[in-house]
N, C-alpha and C positions, 0 to 999 in steps of 0.2 A: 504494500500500500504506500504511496506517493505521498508523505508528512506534511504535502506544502498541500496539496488539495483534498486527500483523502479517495483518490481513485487507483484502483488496482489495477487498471490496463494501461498504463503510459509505460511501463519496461518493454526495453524493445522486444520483438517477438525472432528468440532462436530457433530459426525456421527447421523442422525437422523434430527438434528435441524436445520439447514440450517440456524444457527445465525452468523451474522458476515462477512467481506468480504474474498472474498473467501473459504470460507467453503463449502460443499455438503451438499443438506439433501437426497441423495443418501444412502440407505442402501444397502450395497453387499448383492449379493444372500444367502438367509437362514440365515442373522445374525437377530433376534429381533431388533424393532426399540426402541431409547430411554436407551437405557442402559449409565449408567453414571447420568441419568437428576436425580434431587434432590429427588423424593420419588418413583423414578422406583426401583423396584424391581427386582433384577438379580440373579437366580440362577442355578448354574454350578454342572451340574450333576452327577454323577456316576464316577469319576476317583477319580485314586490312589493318595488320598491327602497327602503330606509331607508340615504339618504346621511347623516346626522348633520349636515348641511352646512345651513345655512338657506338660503344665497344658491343650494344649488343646488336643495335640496326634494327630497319624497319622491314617489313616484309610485306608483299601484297596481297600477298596470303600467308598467313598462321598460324601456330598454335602455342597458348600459354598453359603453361601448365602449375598447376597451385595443389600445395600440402599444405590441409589446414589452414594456414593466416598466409603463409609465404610461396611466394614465387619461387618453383623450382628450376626451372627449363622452359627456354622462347625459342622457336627452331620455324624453320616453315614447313616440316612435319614432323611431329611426336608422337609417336605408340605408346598409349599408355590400357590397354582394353580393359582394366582394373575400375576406369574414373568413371564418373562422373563428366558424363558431356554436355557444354555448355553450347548451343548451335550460334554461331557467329557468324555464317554466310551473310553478305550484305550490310556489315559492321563494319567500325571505326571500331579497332580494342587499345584502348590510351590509357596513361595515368589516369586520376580524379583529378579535379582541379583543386586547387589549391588559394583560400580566400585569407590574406592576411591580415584583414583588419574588417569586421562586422560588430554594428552595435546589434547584439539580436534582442536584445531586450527592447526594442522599438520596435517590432513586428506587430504589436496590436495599433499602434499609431499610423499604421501604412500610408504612403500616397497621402498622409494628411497634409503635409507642408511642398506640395509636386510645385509651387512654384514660389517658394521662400529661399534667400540669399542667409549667409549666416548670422550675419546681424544687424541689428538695425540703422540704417543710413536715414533716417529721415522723414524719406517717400512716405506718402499713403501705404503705398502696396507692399513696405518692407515692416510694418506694422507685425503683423507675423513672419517672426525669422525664428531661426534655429535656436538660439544662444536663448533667449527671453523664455522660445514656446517649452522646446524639451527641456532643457539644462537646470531650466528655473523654475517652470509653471508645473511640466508634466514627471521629469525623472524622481522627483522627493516625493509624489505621491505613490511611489511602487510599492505595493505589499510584497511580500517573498512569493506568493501566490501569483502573482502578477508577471514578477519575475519568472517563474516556473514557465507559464503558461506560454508567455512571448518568446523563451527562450528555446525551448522546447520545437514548436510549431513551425519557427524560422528555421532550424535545423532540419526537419523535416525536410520544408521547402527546398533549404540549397541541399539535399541530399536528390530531391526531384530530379534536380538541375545539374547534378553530376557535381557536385563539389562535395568532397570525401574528406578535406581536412577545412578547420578555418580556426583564426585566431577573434576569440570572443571578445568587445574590448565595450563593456557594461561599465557604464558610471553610473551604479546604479546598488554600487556596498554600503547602504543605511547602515549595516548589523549584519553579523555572524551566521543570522540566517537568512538575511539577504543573500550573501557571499553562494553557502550552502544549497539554496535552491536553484543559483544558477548553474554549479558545477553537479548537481544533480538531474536538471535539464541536460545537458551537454553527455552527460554519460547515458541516459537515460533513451537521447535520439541514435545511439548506436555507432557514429563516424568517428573520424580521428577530429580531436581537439584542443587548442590553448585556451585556457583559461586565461585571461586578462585581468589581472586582481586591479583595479583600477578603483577610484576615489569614490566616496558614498558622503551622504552629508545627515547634520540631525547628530545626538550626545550619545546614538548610541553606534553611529560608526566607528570600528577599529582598525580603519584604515589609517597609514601601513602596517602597524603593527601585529596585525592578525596575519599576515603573510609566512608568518613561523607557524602558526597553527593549521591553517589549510595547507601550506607544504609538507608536514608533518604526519596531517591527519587523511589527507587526500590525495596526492603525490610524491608517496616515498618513497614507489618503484618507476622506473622506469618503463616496465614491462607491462604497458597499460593503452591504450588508444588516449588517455586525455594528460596533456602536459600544463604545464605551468609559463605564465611570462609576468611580472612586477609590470607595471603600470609608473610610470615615470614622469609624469607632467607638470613643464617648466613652471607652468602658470599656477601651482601650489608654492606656498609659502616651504611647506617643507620637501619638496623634492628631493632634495640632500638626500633626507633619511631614506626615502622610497629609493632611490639607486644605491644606496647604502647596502640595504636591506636587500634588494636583488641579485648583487654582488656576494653578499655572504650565501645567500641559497642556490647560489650557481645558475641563475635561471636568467631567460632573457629580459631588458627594460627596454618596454615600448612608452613612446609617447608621439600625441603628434605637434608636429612644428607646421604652424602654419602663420603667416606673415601679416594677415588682417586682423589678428590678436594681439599683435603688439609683441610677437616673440622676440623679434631678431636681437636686441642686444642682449638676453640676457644666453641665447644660444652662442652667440658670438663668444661670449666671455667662455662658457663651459668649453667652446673649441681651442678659445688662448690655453686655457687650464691644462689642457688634455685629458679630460674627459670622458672624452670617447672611445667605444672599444667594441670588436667585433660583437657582443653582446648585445648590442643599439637596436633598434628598430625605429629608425624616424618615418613616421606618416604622414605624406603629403610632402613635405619641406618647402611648400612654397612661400615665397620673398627673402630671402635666407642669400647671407651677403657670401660672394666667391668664395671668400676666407675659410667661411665655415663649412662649405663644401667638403674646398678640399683637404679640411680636418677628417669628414666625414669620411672620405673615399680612401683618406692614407691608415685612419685605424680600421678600417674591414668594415662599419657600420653597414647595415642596409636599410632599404629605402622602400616603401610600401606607396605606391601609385593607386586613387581610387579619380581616375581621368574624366568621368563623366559629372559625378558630384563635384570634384572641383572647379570644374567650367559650370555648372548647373547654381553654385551658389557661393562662389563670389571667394574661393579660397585664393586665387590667383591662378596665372596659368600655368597651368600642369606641368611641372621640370623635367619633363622626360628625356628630350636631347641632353639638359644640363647635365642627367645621371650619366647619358650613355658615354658622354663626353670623356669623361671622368671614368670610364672603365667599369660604372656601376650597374651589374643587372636586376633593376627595381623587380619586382614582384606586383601584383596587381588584387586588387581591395575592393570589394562593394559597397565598403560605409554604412549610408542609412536607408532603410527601407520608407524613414516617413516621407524621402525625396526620391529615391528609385530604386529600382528593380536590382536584386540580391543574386541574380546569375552573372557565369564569369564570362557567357558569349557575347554580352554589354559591354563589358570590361574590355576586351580583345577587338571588338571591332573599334570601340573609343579611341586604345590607345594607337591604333596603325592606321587610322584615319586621321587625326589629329598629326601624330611623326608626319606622314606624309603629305598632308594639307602643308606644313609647313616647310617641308621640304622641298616639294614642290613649288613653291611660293618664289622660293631664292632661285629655285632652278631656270623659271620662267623670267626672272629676271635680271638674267645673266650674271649670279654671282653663286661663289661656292657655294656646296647645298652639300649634306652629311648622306651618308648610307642610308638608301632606304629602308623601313624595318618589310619584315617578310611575316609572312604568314605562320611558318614558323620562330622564328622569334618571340611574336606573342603567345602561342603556348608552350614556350619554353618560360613565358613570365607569370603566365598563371598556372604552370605545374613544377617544374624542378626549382624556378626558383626562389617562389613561395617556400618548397620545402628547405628549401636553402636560410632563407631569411628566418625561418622557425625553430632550426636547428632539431631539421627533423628527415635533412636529406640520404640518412644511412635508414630510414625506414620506409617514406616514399617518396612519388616527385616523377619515377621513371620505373618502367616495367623493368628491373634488373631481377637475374636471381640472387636470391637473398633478403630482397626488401618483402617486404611486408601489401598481401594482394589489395591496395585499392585502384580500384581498375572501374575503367565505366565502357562499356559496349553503346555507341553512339546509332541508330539508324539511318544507314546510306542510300538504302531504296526509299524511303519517303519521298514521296512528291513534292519539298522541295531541295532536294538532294540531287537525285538520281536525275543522268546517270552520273557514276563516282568516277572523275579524271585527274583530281589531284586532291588527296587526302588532307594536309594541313588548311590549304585553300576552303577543300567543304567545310572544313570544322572552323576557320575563321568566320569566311565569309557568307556562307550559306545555313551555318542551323545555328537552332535555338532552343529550347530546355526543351520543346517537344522531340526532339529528337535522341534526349537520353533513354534508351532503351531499359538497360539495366545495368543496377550498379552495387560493386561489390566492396567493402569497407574491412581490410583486415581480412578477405576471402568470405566472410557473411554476409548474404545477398540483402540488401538492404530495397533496393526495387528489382521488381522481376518484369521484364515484356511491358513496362511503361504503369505499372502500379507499384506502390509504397506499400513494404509491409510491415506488419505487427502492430498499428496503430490504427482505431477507429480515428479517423480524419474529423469524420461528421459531429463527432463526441469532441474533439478539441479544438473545430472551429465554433462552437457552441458556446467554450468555457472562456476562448479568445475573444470571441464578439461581448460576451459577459465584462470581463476585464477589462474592455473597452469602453463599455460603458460606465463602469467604476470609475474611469480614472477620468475621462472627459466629463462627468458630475462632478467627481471634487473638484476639478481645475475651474468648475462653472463654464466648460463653453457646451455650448448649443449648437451640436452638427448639422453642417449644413453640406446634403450631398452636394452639389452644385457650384 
């Protein structure tokens, strides 16, 4: 039973095994049973695989094969007559994507702010922005409940959309059991995860200092789908202590830098300091003076790109040449769902439209112009090096054997697919979350043939629209669809 709401069916359902409360050992029609269990065998047949992996290559046809969680053997044919077959004709079989920075705790606020700027300049129309509506009005009304429900639902959603890991980044730690319901949503939707221990407000947040207890209490193995990252933001009085604090627990410190908040000088000084360190995770970095750059690029930091939300409200424009410039391969971020869409094929078409908008720009009028970026490139920024930036790239990122199976099977014959002539291309520029077929987390099939399992959907948009209505009552506003 679920302590934040008191429902037995939200634990993800181990398909096959009927272990645990509320689980199914219900297998949907035509999946094998077992796939995922410790020495089952599963292999995924006949599609166009794109490993990300140089040393292992792509194939146009073949076959992956998985024991239990991990990737054994990628060959472009494998006998295995023991397994479990997964039929892949007419597939893309790719990493998951890889989302490194989601607030999923806004997921009951969706599309409520689709045309709000960060803060308020002014205007009439800048009346509702982010900073005022979420930050101040909506985030301190969360119950743990609340939290649960948004965090939960939204993982679901990017698990639809073929995103197998993502880095949760909730400012939304009131209390301990604030904290606790969200890292129990996050385990609870089944993928791989970073917990984001990030700022909570009110006498009973233990923010940073509970960062020893949920390290302690909640990630003391490694050997688990859900990690840790410290929450580092400049714009707190004590930051000090919070990268302190993530420095002794070995874990990674995110925060975002972004330059309409008024960061740059005080990031500027942390780069004279030195600072910085492969550990980093800066999101967004826009307005952020050369210096600090290339502080950023010489200690290993990395750099989290959410390209459509930053042009959408007013972060500044998106540093993407500045990183490549610099030798740096950003990673790619969906942000906030109350301003857009939480899939990575948004993210990917943003960012190699945008690169090439402006590279093109110089080209046409006659002055140097940088590499164009390629269709692979940007899934190599929202798979391997997301997991790069996570410190999560020795588990996935890239079909290698040895890593750990999260793999999503894409459909190529869809009508707007097919027919299939160039693989990275279709997956850039041609599909979109309807076209995630099935997807496997760790090798446990989390969607099978374009349905989510182990979770009444219809039960948790129910208790979503509920919580929705909670929190836009106490905040007193009166929705208006329209």
């Amino acid at each position: 039973m679920c302590k934040f709401c008191g429902n037995r069916t939200h634990a993800p359902a181990e398909i096959g095994t009927g272990i645990g409360a509320g689980k199914s050992s219900i297998v949907p029609t035509g999946m094998p049973a077992g796939i995922g269990d410790a020495d089952r065998l599963t292999l995924i047949r006949g599609g166009a695989v794109l490993s990300m992996d140089d040393t292992v290559g792509n194939f146009v046809r073949g076959d992956v094969l998985i024991r239990g969680s991990r990737i054994i053997e990628i060959a472009a044919s494998i006998s295995a007559p023991e397994a479990a077959v997964i039929d892949a004709a007419g597939m893309i079989v790719m990493p998951g994507f890889i989302d490194t920075h989601h607030h999923q705790f806004e997921t009951a606020l969706r599309g409520l702010l689709a045309d709000a700027i960060l803060i308020n300049d002014g205007r009439p129309e800048s009346a509702i922005n982010y900073y005022e509506w979420i930050l101040q009005k909506f985030s301190v009304l969360y119950r743990p409940q609340d939290v649960y429900i948004s965090e939960l639902f939204g993982g679901l959603s990017q698990i639809d959309a073929g995103v197998t890991t993502v880095m949760d980044v909730s400012q939304i730690h009131h209390s301990p059991d604030h904290s606790d319901a969200a890292i129990a949503a996050l385990r609870d939707a089944g993928r791989r995860a970073a917990f984001g221990y990030f700022e909570g407000w009110g006498e009973a947040s233990k923010y940073p200092g509970d960062a020893r207890r949920i390290k302690a209490e909640h990630f003391s193995s490694d050997d688990q789908l859900l990690t840790m990252v410290m929450g580092g933001e400049i714009y707190l009085p004590f930051h000090e202590e919070a990268w302190a604090l993530g420095r002794e627990l070995d874990i990674p410190i995110a925060l975002h830098v972004v330059g309409t908040f008024g960061m740059q000088p005080i990031f500027d000084q942390l780069a004279e300091a030195g600072k910085f360190g492969p550990d980093n995770i800066f999101i967004h970095m826009t307005g952020m003076s050369d210096m600090a750059w290339k502080r950023a690029a010489d200690a290993g930091a990395h750099v989290s790109l959410s390209v459509p939300i930053e042009m959408q409200m007013r972060h500044g424009n998106p540093p993407l040449q500045q990183a490549l410039d610099l030798g740096l391969q950003p990673s790619l971020s969906t942000d906030v769902e109350c301003t857009m869409t939480a899939d990575m094929f948004t993210q990917m078409r943003s960012a190699i439209t945008l690169q090439r908008m402006l590279a093109n720009d110089k080209a046409l009028r006659g002055e140097e112009y940088p590499k164009l970026l390629s269709a692979m490139d940007v899934i190599r920024f929202a798979t391997i090096e997301g997991a790069r930036g996570l410190k999560l790239d020795h588990k996935t990122g890239t079909l290698t054997p040895g890593k750990e199976a999260d793999i999503i099977l894409l459909d190529a014959n869809a009508i707007n697919v097919a027919p299939l002539n160039h693989v990275p291309g279709a997956v850039v520029t041609l599909m979109e979350r309807s076209n995630v077929s099935t997807v496997l987390c760790a090798g446990r099939v989390r969607k099978w043939q374009g349905t989510l399992l182990g979770h009444d959907i219809a039960k948790l948009r129910a208790e979503l629209e509920a919580s929705r209505d909670y929190l836009l009552d106490k905040a007193g506003i009166t929705p208006d669809m329209f």
